[in-house]
ROLUMTI-656829 format. One line per 5 residues: for each residue y negated, z, x negated of C-alpha. Coordinates in Angstrom, 3 decimals, m for minus. Each point is the difference from the previous one (the first is absolute). Layout:
N
Y Z X; ...
END
This chain:
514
0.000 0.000 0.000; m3.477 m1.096 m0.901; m3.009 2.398 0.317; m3.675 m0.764 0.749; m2.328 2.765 m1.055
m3.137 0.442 2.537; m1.457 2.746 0.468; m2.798 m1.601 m0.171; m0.838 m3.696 m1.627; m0.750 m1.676 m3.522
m1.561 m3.214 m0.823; 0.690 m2.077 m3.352; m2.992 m0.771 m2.334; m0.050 m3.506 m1.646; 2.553 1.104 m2.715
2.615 0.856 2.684; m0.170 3.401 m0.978; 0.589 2.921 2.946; m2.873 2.033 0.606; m1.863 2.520 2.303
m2.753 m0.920 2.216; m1.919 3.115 0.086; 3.610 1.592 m0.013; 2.274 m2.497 2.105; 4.082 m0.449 m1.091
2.337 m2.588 m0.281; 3.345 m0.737 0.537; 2.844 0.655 m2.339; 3.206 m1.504 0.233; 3.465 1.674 m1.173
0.850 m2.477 m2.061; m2.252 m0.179 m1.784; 0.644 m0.441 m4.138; m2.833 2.769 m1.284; 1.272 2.093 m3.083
m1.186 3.742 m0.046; m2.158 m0.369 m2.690; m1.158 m3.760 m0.008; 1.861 m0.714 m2.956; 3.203 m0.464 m1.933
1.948 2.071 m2.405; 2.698 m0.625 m2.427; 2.937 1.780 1.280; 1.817 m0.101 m3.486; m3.013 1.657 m1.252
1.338 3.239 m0.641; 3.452 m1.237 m1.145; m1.191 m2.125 m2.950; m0.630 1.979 m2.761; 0.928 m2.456 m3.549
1.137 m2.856 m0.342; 3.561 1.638 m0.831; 0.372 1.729 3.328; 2.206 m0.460 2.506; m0.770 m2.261 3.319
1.013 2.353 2.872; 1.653 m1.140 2.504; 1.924 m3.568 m1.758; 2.424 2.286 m2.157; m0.948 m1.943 m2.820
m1.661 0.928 m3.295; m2.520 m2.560 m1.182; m1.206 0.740 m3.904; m2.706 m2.166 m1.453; m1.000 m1.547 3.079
m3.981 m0.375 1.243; m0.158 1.794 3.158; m2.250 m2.540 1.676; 3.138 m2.765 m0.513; 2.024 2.140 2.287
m2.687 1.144 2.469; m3.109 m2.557 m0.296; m3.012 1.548 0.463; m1.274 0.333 3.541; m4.101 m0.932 0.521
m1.943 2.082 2.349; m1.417 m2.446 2.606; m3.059 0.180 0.957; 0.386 m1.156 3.544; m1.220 2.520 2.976
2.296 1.697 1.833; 0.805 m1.934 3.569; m2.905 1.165 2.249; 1.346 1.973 3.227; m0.168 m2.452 3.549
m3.076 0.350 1.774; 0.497 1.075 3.578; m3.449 m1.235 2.285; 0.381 0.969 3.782; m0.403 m3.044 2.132
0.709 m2.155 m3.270; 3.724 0.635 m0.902; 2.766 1.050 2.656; 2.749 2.109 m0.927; 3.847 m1.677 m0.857
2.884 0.867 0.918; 0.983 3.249 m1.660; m3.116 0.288 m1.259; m2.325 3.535 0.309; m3.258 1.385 m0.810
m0.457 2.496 m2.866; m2.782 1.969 m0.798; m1.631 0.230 m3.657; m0.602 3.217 m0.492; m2.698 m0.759 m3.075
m2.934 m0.660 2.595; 1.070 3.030 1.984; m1.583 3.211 m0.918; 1.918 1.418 2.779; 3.095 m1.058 2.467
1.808 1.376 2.290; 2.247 m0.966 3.168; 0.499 2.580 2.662; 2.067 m1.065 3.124; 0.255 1.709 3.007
2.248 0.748 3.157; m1.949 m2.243 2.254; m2.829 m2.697 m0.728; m3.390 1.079 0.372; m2.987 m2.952 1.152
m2.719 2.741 m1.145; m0.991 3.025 m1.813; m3.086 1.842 m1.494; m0.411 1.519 m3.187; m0.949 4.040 0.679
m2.664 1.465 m2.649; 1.385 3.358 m2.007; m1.086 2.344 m2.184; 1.254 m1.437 m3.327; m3.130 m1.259 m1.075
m2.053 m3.144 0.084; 0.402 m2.999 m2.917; 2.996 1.471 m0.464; 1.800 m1.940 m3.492; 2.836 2.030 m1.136
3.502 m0.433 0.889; 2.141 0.900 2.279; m2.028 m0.446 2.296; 0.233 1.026 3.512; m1.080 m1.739 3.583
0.067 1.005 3.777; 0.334 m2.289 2.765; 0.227 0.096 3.794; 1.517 m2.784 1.799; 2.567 m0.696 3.166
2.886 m1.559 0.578; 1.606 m3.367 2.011; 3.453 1.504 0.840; 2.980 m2.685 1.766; m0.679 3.004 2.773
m3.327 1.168 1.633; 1.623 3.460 0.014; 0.734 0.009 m4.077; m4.194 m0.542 m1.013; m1.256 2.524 m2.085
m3.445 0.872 m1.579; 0.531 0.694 m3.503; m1.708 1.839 m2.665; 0.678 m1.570 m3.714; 0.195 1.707 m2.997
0.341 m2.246 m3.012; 0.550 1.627 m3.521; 1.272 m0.834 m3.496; m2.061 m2.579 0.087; 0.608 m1.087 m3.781
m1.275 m2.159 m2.384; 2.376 m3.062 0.325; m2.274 m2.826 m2.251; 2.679 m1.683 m2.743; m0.860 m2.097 m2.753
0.613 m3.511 0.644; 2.374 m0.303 m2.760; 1.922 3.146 0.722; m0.648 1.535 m3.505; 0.984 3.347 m0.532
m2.698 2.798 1.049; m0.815 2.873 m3.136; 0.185 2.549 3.190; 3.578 0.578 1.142; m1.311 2.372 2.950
m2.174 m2.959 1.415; 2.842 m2.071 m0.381; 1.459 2.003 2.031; m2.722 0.254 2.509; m0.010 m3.786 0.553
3.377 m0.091 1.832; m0.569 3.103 1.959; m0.209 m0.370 3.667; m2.703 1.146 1.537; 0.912 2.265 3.745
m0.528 m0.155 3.764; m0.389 3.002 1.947; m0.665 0.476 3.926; m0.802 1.939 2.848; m0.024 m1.889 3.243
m0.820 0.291 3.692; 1.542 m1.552 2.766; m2.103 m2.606 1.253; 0.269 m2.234 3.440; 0.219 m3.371 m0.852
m0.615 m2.165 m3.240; m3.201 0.084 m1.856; m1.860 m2.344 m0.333; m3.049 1.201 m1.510; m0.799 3.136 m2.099
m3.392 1.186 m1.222; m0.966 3.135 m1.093; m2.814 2.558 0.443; m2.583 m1.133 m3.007; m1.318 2.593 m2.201
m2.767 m0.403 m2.202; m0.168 m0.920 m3.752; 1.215 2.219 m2.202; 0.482 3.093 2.652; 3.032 2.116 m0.182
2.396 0.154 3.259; m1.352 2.050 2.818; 1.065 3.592 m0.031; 3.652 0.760 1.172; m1.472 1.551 3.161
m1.495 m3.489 0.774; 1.781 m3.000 1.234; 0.430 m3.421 m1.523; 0.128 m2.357 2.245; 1.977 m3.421 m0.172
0.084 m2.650 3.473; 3.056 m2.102 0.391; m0.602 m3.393 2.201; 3.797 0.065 1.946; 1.482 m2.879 1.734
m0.099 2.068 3.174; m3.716 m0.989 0.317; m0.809 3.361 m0.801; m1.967 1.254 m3.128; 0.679 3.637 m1.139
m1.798 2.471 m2.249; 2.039 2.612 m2.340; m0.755 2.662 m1.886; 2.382 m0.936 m3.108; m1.250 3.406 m2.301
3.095 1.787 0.579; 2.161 m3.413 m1.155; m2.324 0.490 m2.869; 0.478 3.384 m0.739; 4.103 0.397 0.596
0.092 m2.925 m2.861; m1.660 1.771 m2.377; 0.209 3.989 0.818; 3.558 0.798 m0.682; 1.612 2.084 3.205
m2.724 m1.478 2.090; m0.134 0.334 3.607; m1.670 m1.113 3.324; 0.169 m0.258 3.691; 1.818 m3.010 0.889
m0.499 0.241 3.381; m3.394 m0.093 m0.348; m0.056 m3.001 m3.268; 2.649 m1.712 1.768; m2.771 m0.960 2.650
m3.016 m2.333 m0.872; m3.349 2.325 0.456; m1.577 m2.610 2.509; 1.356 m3.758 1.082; m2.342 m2.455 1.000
0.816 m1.647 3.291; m2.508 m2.565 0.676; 1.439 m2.888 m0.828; 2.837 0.267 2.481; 3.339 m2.008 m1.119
m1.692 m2.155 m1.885; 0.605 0.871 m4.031; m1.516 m1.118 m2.621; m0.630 0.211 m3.666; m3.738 0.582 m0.587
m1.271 3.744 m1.690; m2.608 1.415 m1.722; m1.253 3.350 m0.748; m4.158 0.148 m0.438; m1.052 1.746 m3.666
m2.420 2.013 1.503; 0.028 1.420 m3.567; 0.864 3.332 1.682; 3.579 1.805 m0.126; m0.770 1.893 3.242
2.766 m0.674 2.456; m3.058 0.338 2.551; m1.292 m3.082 m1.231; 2.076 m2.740 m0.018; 0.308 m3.355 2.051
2.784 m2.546 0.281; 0.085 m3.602 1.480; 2.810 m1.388 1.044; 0.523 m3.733 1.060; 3.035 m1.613 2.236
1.372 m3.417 0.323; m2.048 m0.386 3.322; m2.753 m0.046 m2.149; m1.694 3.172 1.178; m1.508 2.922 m2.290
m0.076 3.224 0.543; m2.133 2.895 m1.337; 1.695 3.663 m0.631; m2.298 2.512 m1.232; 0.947 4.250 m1.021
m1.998 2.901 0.788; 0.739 3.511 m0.374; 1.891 0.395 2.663; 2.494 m3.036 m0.171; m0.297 m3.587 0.174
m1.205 m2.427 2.437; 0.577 m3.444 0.781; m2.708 m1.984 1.242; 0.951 m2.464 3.346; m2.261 m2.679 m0.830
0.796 m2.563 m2.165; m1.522 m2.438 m2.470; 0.378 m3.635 1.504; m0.749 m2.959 m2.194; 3.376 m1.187 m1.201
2.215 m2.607 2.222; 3.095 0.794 m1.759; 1.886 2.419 m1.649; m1.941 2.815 m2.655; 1.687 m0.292 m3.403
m1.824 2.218 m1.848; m3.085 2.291 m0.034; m2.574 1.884 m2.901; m2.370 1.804 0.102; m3.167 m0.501 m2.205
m0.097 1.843 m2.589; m4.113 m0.097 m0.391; m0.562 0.576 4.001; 1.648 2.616 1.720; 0.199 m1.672 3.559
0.477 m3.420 m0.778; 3.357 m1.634 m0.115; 2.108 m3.608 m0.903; 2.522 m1.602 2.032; 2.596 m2.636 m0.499
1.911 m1.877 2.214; 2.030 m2.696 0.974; m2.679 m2.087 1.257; m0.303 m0.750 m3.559; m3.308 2.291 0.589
m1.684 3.222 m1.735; m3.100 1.355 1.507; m2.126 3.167 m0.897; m0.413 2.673 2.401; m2.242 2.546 0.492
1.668 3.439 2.219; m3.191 0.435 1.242; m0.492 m3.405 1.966; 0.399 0.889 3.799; 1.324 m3.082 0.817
2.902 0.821 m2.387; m0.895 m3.884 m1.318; 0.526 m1.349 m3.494; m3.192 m0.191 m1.770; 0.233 m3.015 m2.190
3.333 m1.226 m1.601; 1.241 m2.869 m1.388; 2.001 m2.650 2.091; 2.231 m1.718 m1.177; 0.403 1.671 m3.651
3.384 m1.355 m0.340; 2.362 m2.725 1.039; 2.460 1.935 2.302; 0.449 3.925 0.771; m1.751 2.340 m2.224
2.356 2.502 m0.986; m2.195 2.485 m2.419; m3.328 0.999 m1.140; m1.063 2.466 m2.725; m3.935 1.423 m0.197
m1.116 0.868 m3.462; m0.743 3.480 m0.520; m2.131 m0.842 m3.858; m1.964 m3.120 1.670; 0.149 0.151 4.101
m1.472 m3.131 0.614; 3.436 m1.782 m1.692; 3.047 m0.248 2.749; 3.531 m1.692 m0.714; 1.727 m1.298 3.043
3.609 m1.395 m0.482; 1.813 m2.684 2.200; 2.496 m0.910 1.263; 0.378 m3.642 m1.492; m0.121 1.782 m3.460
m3.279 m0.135 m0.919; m2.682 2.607 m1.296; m3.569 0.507 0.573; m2.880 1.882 m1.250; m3.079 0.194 2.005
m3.349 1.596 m0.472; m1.330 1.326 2.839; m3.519 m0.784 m0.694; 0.686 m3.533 0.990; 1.372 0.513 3.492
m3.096 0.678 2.359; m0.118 m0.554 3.681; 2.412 0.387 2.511; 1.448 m3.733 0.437; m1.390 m1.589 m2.728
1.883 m2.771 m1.698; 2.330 1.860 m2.633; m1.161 0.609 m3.869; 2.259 m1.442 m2.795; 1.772 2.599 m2.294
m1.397 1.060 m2.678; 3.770 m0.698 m1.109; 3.443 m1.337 1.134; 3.642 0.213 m1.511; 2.766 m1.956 1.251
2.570 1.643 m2.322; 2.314 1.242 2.412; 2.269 m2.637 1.949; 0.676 2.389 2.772; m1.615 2.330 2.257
m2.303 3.140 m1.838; 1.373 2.976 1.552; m2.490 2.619 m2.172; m3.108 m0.322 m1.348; m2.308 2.921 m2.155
m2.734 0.607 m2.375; 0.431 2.065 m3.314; m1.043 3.221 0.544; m2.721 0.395 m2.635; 0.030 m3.638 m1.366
m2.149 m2.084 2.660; 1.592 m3.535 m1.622; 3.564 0.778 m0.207; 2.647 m0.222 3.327; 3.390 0.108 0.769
1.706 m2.139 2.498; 3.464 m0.832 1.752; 1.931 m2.962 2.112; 2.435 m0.826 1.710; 1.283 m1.656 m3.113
1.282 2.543 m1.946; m3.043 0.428 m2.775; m2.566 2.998 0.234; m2.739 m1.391 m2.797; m2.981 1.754 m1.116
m3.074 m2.077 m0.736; m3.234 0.509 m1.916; m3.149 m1.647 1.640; m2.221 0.657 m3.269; 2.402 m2.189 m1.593
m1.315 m3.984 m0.505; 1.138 m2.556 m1.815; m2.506 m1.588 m3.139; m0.850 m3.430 0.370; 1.739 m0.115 m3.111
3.564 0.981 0.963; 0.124 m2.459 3.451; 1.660 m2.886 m1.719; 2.124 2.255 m2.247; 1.066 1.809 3.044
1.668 m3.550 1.065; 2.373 1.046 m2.635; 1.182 3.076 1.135; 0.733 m1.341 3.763; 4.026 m1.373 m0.772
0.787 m3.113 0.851; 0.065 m0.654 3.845; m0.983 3.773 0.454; m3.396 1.655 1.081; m3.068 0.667 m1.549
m0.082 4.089 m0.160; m3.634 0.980 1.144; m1.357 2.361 m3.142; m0.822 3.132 2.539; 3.607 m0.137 0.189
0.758 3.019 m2.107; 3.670 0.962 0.895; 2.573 m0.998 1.964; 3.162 2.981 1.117; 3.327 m1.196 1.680
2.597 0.598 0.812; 0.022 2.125 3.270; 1.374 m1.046 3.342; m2.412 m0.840 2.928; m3.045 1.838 m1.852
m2.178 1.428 3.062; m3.202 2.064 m1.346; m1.061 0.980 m3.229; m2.518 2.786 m1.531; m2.115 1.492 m3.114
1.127 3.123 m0.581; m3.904 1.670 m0.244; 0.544 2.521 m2.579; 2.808 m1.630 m2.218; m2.143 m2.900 m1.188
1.578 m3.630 m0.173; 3.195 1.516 1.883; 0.986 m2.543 2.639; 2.855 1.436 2.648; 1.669 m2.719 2.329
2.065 0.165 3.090; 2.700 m2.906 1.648; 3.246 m0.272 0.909; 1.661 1.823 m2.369; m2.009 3.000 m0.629
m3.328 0.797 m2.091; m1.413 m1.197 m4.052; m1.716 1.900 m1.725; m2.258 m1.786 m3.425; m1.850 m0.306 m1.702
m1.181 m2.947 m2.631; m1.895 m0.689 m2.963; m1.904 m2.228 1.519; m2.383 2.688 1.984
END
């Protein structure tokens, strides 16, 4: 059997050499001719002492003979070792017996997780390990919910991933002068826990934002996750105590009381849907926080908390004429909102319009349904919207003015992807630099501050392989090899960590390239 290495992708300079683009991989084949050490040695070397010693292994003594009559002398070449196959997604198609294999010299960190039953969504919960965290193992929290083969086997599950090692190899597999990190490298990392029944799959989970840099709320306070079920019902947990039990040893709460959702929404009736977004009112307060929620019948709905409980609001926001993909919050303005939808729209909103009506949007910003938008939280007048044809779009808000206006070009557009986008976000701290997934298998992380000199445009014709595609410089990686990939996040205070769910669990990395 054959193996294709892509974790993520490689391109060949002029030479035919294998290298990284901004940290990319190729593909390396098993039989492949590479020695160890790039070059040959003499194995008689250590046998050969005179010219009067014996030949071992011919059970003949040769006396007076020149050793180079009976083993000529063997010249070093000076020919490259074979460079490994280059695997580009949408280029090349897998053979028969033929599968992908990572290179673990552009990862700083990998790891592959699965789970009991595939998750479409999760959110990554904020601890008390620090921020710009760098040292490893490292350690991550997530919430998400399940898509059981019954409604009655759903859960909403607390995370905790440790022994998150180091995994990054040398290319060439040379021998590392630390044994224990060595050691380190092949180390799996582990999966812990806690779980709540839950009615129905998930199709959507968000949790309550904190802000920047703020430890967890104190144990006596809830934290508060929502869970978008295929019931048509949206509920609202208090996870803390799945928290707590995971890392107090002994730990124990009232499951008849966690075993419950704190409030449900009910106002979208049996229609579900897949829309969610907490505001960052930049306040922890569970007093304080507001969550839209948007179904497939294209209706919005408000859900604000006070100190008493929460509340959902009965009128909706009504500008959509199909179903709500996807909703955020600005990050700048605390009551205006974005929208996407399957009327290939996305319009800005504004809670406080009585007429619950759009404000302005733009119409149409893609080709078919638009699956995803992300809001910049470093530069808020930058949004990325995702489609469903495959391609990517960055928009500056300052361009889009009245209500019905003729739509504003983007500022930029990828069509890198050859299959639906099914996530879309912004860097965390770095305003230029996203991370995306599709339907085809790749999550890829590009770099907008990235352009290409006028310079390197023809000599980039000769890194595009024959019959292949031109790979668009903000490209900066490309990671495969998960099943059905469905959303994708930073983690905020592991920086450059990317974590990844599909089909056959979650990934964890994180690459050289950011």
């Amino acid at each position: 059997m054959s193996k294709r290495t892509a974790a993520d992708f490689q391109r060949l300079d002029h030479e035919g050499q294998a290298f990284a683009k901004a940290s990319g991989s190729g593909l390396k084949r098993d039989d492949a001719e590479v020695n160890e050490m790039g070059e040959f040695e003499d194995a008689w070397e250590d046998e050969i002492e005179s010219d009067e010693e014996r030949i071992a292994g011919n059970g003949f003594t040769c006396v007076g003979m020149d050793v180079d009559e009976v083993l000529p002398a063997i010249e070093e070449s000076d020919e490259q070792p074979p460079a490994p196959d280059v695997f580009i997604p949408g280029t090349h198609v897998l053979g028969k017996d033929e599968i992908l294999e990572p290179d673990d010299s552009v990862y700083i960190m990998r790891h592959s997780m699965n789970v009991t039953w595939p998750c479409l969504s999760f959110d990554v919960l904020r601890d008390n390990l620090g921020d710009e965290r760098q040292r490893y193992p490292a350690t991550a929290y997530l919430v998400s919910g399940t898509q059981a083969a019954l409604a009655s086997k759903n859960e909403l599950s607390v995370y905790k991933m440790s022994s998150l090692h180091r995994t990054q190899k040398d290319g060439d597999n040379s021998d590392s002068e630390d044994d224990d990190d060595d050691d380190d490298l092949d180390e799996d990392a582990i999966l812990e826990h806690r779980s709540v029944p839950h009615n129905g799959g998930v199709n959507r989970v968000r949790v309550q934002p904190l802000p920047p840099s703020a430890p967890l709320p104190p144990v006596s306070q809830p934290y508060y996750a929502a869970s978008w079920a295929d019931t048509g019902k949206v509920h609202i947990w208090d996870i803390r105590p799945l928290i707590e039990s995971l890392d107090v040893p002994g730990y124990s709460w009232d499951k008849s009381r966690t075993n419950k959702p704190a409030f449900t929404i009910s106002s979208h009736g049996r229609a579900e849907g897949f829309a969610m977004d907490w505001a960052s009112s930049g306040e922890s307060s569970p007093s304080s926080l507001r969550l839209l929620t948007g179904d497939i019948h294209s209706k919005i709905y408000l859900t604000t908390s006070t100190p008493s409980g929460f509340n959902a609001l009965s009128q909706p926001f009504i500008s959509h004429t199909s179903s709500i993909e996807d909703i955020q919050w600005s990050p700048s303005q605390p009551t205006v909102f974005a929208s996407c939808s399957a009327d290939r729209s996305v319009q800005i909103w504004d809670v406080r319009s009585r007429g619950r009506q759009s404000a302005t949007g733009i119409d149409p910003a893609h080709e078919s349904d638009v699956n995803v938008i992300s809001w910049n939280r470093k530069t808020s007048y930058l949004l990325l919207s995702g489609g469903d044809e495959g391609g990517i779009k960055v928009w500056d808000l300052r361009n889009v003015t009245k209500k019905g206006a003729a739509a504003p070009p983007p500022v930029a557009s990828f069509t890198w992807h050859h299959a639906p986008i099914t996530s879309i976000e912004w860097h965390p701290t770095e305003d230029s630099i996203f991370a995306a997934s599709g339907a085809d298998d790749q999550v890829t992380l590009w770099d907008l501050g990235v352009e290409e000199d006028d310079e390197e445009v023809g000599a980039s014709m000769n890194d595009t392989p024959e019959g292949g595609r031109e790979v668009p410089p903000q490209l900066l990686f490309v990671h495969q090899g998960q099943k059905d990939v469905k959303e994708v996040h930073w983690h905020p205070q592991i920086p450059g960590t990317v974590i990844s769910t599909a089909l056959d669990g979650f990934n964890v990395f994180k690459t050289i390239s950011v």
